[in-house]
C-alpha positions as CSV (number, residue, x, y, z in Angstrom):
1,X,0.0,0.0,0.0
2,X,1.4,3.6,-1.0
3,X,1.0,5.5,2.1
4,X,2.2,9.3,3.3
5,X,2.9,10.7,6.6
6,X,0.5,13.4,7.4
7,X,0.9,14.8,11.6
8,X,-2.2,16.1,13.4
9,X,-1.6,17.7,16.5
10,X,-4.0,17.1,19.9
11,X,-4.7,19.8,22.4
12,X,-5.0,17.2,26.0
13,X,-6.7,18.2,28.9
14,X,-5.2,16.4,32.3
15,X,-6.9,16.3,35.5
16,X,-4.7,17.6,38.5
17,X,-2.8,13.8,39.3
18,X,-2.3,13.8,35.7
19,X,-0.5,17.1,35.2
20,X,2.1,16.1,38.2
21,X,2.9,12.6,36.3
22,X,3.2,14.3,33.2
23,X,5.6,17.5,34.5
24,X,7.6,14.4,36.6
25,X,7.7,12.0,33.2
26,X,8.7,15.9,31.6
27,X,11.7,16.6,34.2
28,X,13.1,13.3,34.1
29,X,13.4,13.1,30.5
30,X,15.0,16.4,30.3
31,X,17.6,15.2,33.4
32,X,17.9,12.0,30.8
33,X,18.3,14.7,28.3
34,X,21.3,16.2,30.3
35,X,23.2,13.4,31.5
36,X,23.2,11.5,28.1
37,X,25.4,15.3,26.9
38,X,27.3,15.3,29.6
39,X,28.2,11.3,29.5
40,X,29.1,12.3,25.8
41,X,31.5,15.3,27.0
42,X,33.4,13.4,29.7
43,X,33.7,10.3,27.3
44,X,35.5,12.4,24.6
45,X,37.0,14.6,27.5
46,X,39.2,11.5,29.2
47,X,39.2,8.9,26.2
48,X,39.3,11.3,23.2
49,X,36.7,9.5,21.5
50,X,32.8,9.6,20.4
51,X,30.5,7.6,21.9
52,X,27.3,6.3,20.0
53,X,23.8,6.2,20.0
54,X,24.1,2.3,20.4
55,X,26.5,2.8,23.6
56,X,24.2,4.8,25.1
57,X,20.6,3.1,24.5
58,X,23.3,0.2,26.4
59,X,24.0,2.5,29.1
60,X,20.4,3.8,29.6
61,X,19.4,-0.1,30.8
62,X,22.0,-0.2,33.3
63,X,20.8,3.5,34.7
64,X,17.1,2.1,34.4
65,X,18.2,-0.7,37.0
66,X,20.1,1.8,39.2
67,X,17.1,4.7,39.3
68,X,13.6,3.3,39.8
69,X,12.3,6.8,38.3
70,X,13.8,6.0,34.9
71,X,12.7,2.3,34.9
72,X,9.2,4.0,35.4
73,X,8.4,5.3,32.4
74,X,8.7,3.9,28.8
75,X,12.3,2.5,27.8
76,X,11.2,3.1,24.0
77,X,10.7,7.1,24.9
78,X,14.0,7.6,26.6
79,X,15.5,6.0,23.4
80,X,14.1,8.9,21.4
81,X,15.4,11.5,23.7
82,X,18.6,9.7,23.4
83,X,18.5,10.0,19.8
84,X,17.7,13.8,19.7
85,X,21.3,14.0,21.5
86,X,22.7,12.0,18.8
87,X,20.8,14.0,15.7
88,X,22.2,17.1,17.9
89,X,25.9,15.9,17.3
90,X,25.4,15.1,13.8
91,X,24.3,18.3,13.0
92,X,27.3,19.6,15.0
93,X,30.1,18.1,13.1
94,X,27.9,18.4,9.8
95,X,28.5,22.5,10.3
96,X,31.8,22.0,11.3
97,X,33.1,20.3,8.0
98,X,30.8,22.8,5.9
99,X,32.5,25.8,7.6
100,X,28.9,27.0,9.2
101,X,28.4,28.2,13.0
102,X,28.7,24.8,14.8
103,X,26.5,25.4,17.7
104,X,27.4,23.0,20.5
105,X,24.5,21.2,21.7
106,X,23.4,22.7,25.0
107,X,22.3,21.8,28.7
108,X,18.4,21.9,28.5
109,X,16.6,23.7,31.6
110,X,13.3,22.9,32.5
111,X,11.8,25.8,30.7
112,X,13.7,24.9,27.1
113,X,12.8,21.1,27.4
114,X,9.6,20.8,24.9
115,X,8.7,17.2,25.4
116,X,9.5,13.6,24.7
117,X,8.4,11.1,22.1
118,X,7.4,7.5,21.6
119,X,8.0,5.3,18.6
120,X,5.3,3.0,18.0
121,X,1.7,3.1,18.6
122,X,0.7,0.8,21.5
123,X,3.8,1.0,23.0
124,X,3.7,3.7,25.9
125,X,1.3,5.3,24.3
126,X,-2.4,4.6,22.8
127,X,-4.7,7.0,20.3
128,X,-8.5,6.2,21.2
129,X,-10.7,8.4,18.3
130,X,-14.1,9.5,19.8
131,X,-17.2,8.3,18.6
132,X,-17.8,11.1,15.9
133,X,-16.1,10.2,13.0
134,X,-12.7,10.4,14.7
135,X,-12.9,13.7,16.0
136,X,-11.2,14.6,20.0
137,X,-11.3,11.1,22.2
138,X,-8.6,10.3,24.3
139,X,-4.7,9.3,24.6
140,X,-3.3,6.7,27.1
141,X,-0.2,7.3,28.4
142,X,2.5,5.0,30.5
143,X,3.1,8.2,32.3
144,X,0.0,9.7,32.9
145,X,-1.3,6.1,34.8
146,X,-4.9,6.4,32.7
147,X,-7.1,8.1,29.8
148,X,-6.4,11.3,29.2
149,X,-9.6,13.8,27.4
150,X,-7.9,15.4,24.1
151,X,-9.3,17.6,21.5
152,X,-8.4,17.8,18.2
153,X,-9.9,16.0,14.3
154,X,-7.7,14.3,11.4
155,X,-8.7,15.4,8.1
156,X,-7.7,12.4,6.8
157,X,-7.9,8.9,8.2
158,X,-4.7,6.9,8.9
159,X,-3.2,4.9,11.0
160,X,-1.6,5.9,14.0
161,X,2.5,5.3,14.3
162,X,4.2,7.8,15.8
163,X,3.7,10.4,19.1
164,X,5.2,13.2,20.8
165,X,4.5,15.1,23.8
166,X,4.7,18.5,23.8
167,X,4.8,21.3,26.6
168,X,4.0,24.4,25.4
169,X,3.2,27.4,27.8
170,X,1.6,25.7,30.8
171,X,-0.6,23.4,27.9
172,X,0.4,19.7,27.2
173,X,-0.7,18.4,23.4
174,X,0.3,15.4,21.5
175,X,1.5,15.7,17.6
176,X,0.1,12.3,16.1
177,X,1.8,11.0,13.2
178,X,-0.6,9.1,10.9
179,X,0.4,6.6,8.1
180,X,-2.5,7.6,5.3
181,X,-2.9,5.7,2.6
182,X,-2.5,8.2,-0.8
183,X,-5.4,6.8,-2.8
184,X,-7.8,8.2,0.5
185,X,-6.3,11.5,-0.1
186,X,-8.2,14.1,-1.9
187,X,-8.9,17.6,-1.7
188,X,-11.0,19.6,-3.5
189,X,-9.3,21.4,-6.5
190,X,-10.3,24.8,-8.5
191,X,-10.1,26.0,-11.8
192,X,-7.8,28.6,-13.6
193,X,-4.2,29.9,-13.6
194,X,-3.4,32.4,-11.0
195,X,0.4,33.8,-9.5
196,X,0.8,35.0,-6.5
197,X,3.7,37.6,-5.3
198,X,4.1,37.3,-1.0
199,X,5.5,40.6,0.5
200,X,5.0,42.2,4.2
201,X,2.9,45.1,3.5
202,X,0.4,43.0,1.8
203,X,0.7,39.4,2.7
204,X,-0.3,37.9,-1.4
205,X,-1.2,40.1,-4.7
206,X,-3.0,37.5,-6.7
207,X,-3.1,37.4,-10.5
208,X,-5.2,35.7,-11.9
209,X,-5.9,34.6,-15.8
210,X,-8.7,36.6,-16.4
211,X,-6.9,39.6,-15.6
212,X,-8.1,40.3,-12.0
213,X,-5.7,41.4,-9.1
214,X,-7.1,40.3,-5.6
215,X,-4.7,41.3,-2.3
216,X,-4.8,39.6,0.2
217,X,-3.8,41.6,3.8
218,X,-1.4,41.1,6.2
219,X,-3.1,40.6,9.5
220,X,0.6,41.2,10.9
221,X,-0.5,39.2,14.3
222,X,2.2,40.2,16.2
223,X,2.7,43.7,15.4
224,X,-0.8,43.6,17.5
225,X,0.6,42.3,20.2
226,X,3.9,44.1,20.1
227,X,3.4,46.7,22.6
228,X,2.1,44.3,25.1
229,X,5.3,42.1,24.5
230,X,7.5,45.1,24.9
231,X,6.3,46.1,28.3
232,X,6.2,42.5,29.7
233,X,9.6,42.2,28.1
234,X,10.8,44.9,30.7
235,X,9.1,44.2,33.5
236,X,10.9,40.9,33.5
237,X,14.2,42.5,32.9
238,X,13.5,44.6,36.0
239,X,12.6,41.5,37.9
240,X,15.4,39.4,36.5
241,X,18.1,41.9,37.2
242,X,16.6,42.4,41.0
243,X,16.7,39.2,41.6
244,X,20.4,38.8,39.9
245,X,21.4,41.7,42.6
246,X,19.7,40.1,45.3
247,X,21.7,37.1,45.2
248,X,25.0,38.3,43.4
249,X,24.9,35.9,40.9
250,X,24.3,36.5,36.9
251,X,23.2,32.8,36.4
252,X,21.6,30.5,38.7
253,X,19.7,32.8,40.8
254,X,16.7,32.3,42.4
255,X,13.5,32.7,39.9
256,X,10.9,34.3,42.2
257,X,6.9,33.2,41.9
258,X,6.1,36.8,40.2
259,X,8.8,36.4,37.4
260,X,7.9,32.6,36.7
261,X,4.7,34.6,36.6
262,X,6.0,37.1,33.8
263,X,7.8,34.4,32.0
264,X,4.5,32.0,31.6
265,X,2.3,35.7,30.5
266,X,5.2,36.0,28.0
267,X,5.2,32.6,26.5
268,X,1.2,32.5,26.9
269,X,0.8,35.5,24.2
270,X,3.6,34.5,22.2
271,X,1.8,31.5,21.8
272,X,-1.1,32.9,21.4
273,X,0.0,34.8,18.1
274,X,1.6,31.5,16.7
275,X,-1.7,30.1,16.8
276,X,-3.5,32.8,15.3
277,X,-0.7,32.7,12.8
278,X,-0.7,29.1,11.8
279,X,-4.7,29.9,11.4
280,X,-4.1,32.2,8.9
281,X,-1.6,30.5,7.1
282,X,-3.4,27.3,6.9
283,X,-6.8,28.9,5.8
284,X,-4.9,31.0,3.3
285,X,-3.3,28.0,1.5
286,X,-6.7,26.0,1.3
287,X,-8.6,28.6,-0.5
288,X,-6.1,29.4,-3.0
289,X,-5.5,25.8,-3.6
290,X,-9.6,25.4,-3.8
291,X,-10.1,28.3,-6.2
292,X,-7.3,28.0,-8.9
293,X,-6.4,24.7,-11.1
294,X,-2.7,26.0,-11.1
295,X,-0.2,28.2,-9.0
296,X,2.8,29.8,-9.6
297,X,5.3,31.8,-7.1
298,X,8.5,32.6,-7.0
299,X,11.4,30.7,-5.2
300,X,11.9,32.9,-1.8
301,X,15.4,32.5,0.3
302,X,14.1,33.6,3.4
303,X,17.6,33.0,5.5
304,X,19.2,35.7,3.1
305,X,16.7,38.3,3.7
306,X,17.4,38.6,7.3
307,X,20.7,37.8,7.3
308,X,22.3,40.2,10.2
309,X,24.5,42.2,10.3
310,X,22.5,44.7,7.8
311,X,22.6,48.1,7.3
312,X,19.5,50.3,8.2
313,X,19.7,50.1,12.4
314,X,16.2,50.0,14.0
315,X,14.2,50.1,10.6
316,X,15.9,46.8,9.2
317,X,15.5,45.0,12.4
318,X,12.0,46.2,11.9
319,X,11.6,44.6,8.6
320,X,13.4,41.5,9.5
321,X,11.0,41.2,11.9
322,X,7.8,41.5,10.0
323,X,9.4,39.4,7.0
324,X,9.7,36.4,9.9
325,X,6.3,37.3,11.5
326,X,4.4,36.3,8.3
327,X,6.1,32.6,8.0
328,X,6.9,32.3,4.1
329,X,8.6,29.2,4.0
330,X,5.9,27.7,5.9
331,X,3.1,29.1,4.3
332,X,4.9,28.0,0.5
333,X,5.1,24.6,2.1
334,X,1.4,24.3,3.2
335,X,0.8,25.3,-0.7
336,X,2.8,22.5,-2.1
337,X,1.6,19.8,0.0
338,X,-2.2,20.8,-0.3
339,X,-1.8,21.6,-4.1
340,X,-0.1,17.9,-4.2
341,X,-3.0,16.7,-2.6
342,X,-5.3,18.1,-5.0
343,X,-3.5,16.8,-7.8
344,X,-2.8,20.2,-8.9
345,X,0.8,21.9,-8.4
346,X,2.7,24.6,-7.1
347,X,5.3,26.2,-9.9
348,X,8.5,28.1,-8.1
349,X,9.9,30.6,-10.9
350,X,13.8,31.0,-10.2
351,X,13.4,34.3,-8.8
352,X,17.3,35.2,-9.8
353,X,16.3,34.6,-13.7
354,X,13.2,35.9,-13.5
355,X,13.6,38.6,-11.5
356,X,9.8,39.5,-11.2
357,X,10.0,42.7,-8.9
358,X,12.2,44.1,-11.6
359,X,10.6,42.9,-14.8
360,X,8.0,45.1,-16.6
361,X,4.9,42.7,-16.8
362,X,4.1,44.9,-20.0
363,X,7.3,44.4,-22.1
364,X,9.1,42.2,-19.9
365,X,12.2,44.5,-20.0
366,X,15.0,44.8,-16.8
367,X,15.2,48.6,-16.1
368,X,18.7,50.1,-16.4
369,X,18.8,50.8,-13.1
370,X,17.6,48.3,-10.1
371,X,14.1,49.1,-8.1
372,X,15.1,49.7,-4.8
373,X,12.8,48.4,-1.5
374,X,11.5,51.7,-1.3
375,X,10.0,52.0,-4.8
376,X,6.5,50.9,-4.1
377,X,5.5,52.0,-7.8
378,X,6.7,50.3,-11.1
379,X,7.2,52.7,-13.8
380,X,8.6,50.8,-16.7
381,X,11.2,53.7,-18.4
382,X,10.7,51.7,-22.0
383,X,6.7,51.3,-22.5
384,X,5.6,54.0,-19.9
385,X,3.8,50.8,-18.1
386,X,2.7,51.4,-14.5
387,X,1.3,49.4,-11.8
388,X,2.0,48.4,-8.0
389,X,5.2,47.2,-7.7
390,X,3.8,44.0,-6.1
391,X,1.0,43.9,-9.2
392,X,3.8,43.9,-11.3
393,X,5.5,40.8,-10.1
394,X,2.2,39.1,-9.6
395,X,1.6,40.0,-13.1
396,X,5.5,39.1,-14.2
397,X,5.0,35.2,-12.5
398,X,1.6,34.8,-14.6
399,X,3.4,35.3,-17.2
400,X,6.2,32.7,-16.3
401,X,3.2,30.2,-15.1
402,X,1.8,30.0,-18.8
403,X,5.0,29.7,-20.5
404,X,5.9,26.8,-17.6
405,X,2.7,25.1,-18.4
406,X,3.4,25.2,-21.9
407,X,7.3,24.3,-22.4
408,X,9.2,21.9,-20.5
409,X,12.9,21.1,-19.8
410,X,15.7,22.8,-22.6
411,X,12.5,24.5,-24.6
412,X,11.7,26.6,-21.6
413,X,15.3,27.2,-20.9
414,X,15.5,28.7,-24.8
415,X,12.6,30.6,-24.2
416,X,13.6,32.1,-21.0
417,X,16.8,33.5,-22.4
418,X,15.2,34.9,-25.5
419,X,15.7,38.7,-25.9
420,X,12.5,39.3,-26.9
421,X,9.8,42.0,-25.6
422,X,6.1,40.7,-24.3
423,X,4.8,42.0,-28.1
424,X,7.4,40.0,-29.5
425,X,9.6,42.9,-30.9
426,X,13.7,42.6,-30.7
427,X,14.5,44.1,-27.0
428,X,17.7,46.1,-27.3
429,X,17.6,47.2,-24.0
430,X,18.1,43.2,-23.1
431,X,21.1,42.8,-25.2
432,X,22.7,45.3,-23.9
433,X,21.9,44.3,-20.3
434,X,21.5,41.3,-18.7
435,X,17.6,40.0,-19.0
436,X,15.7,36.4,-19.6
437,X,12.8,38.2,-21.0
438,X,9.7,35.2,-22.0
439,X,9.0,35.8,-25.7
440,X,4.6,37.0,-26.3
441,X,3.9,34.9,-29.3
442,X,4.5,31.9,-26.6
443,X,1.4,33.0,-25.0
């Protein structure tokens, strides 16, 4: 059977005895956590060697005989949080030999532990759908010691095989991987070509074939918030650096009850906006996939455009900021795999061939001189064309779909570096500077 991995995530609702198992089961698997680092530290430290995952899933049944705590809960779990360590050092000496920031793995408090997982359904841990086609029921844990309520519906039907435990601002959920079989997938599909260009003042601008442009607004969730985050944000620097006085210590000091306070109101709106966030982002990608046949975007390299250090002080920290806030890489993703399931498809123009914010959606001509971030009109200097400057490019990548759609492989390559206006006419301009301009009569 053809199957794909689709994850839906539970919110669970504990009683009282329930929450203390769970935070105990949480502690000692970030204690596990811990130790398994530092076991791997001394180990290199005295014998100037690397120990492996296999050495330590041996060590872990000698410290589940020697601490009853740890011979408590499910052997299978504290495999997997041995075998984050053990991704974590992979990833570690992976940057090292490509010449990236290696990043140490670190000592996890309390606060930065997220959870645990288990590896196979029925082991440790048991999904029971409610009654109503699937949707909330309950979880059974090893830890918890009984049933536990949970909310939360699969969209599609599958069969349970993976689980993790998440903490997350004083809530506990459970992100459910389900095995679905890919002939039950199906989801509902429109009609049309449409291209979409993402920016930060207005999340989309939507082109579609019949000429129409349709924004779409950035609700910019946590510019909302940000005033509230900025004053919580110093009342817990106050309180952190009284208490760092108080005790004459700059780490390890005593958290008071009133800043564990601030810390959870901090965590509780941040995630507060991530959920409205993912909301927005999920309810965006389904329509567009339900009302067009075929998308087409361009390719976005989000790392580069907030790279730091970059000029512009407070204003470019401002824009980094909001480009982040609005998820792009996550919202293209939810496009691909919905438009997949449709069995429609999401085209990714190369944006440094294309060159869509630049390109004249009239002529298809490069300007002599480069649009800078402050232009927020297009005024093509060779036809006199002028539109939004996100318009433009939502027009430019229409352009690209159709041509995409219509030539594949070498023939779209040819066509792509043509030198060619939109009507078709030589394009000096492009000859003398560096263009892929898409020819008209391949419209």
């Amino acid at each position: 059977m053809n199957s794909l991995q689709r994850k839906i995530t539970y919110r669970l609702y504990p009683n009282a005895e329930q929450t203390l198992r769970l935070e105990s089961a949480l502690g000692l698997h970030q204690r596990l956590y811990n130790t398994a680092l530092e076991e791997r530290i001394r180990i290199y430290q005295t014998e100037k060697r690397s120990i492996s995952f296999a050495e330590q899933c041996r060590d872990l049944t000698r410290w589940r005989k020697s601490v009853p705590a740890l011979g408590a809960i499910n052997a299978q779990a504290e495999q997997v949080t041995l075998k984050r360590i053990d991704l974590a050092f992979q990833a570690f000496f992976r940057r090292c030999k490509s010449g990236e920031t290696p990043g140490f793995p670190r000592y996890k408090s309390i606060e930065r532990f997220r959870g645990w997982g288990y590896k196979d359904h029925g082991n440790g841990w048991k999904l029971i759908p409610g009654p109503n086609d699937g949707a909330h029921g309950w979880i059974t844990m090893q830890e918890a010691g009984g049933r536990i309520p949970i909310r939360g519906r699969s969209r599609l039907p599958g069969i349970p095989k993976t689980c993790e435990i998440l903490h997350r601002s004083g809530r506990w959920y459970a992100s459910v991987t389900l095995n679905v079989e890919a002939s039950g997938i199906h989801r509902e599909a429109g009609t049309g070509l449409a291209a979409f260009d993402w920016g930060v003042k207005t999340f989309l601008t939507i082109a579609a074939e019949d000429g129409t442009l349709t924004p779409v607004d950035n609700p910019r969730h946590l510019r909302r918030q940000l005033e509230a985050v900025r004053q919580l944000g110093r009342t817990i620097t106050r309180k952190r650096r009284a208490a760092q006085a108080a005790s004459g210590k700059t780490t390890g000091f005593p958290v008071s009850a009133s800043l564990r306070r601030a810390y959870a109101q901090l965590a509780r709106l941040y995630g507060k906006v991530a959920r409205q966030r993912a909301d927005f982002l999920h309810q965006t990608s389904s329509w567009l996939v339900k009302t067009f046949g075929a998308l087409g975007t361009e390719q976005l390299n989000v790392a580069s455009m907030v790279q730091s250090p970059a000029p512009g002080g407070k204003r470019r920290r401002g824009l980094h900021r909001e480009i982040l806030s609005t998820s792009p890489s996550a919202f293209l993703q939810q496009v691909r795999y919905k438009a997949e399931e449709a069995g429609t498809g999401l085209e990714e123009a190369p944006t440094r061939k294309l060159k869509p914010t630049q390109r004249c959606h009239a002529c298809g001509v490069l300007p002599k001189e480069k649009k800078l971030l402050s232009d927020s009109r297009h005024a093509c200097p060779h036809c006199g064309a002028q539109a939004g400057r996100d318009d433009n490019a939502a027009l430019v990548l229409l352009h690209w779909l159709k041509l995409s759609l219509k030539f594949t492989g070498q023939e779209l390559a040819e066509v792509l570096s043509g030198v060619r206006h939109w009507d078709g006419s030589p394009n000096a301009a492009a000859i003398q500077h560096e263009t892929l301009a898409i020819c008209a009569y391949a419209l």
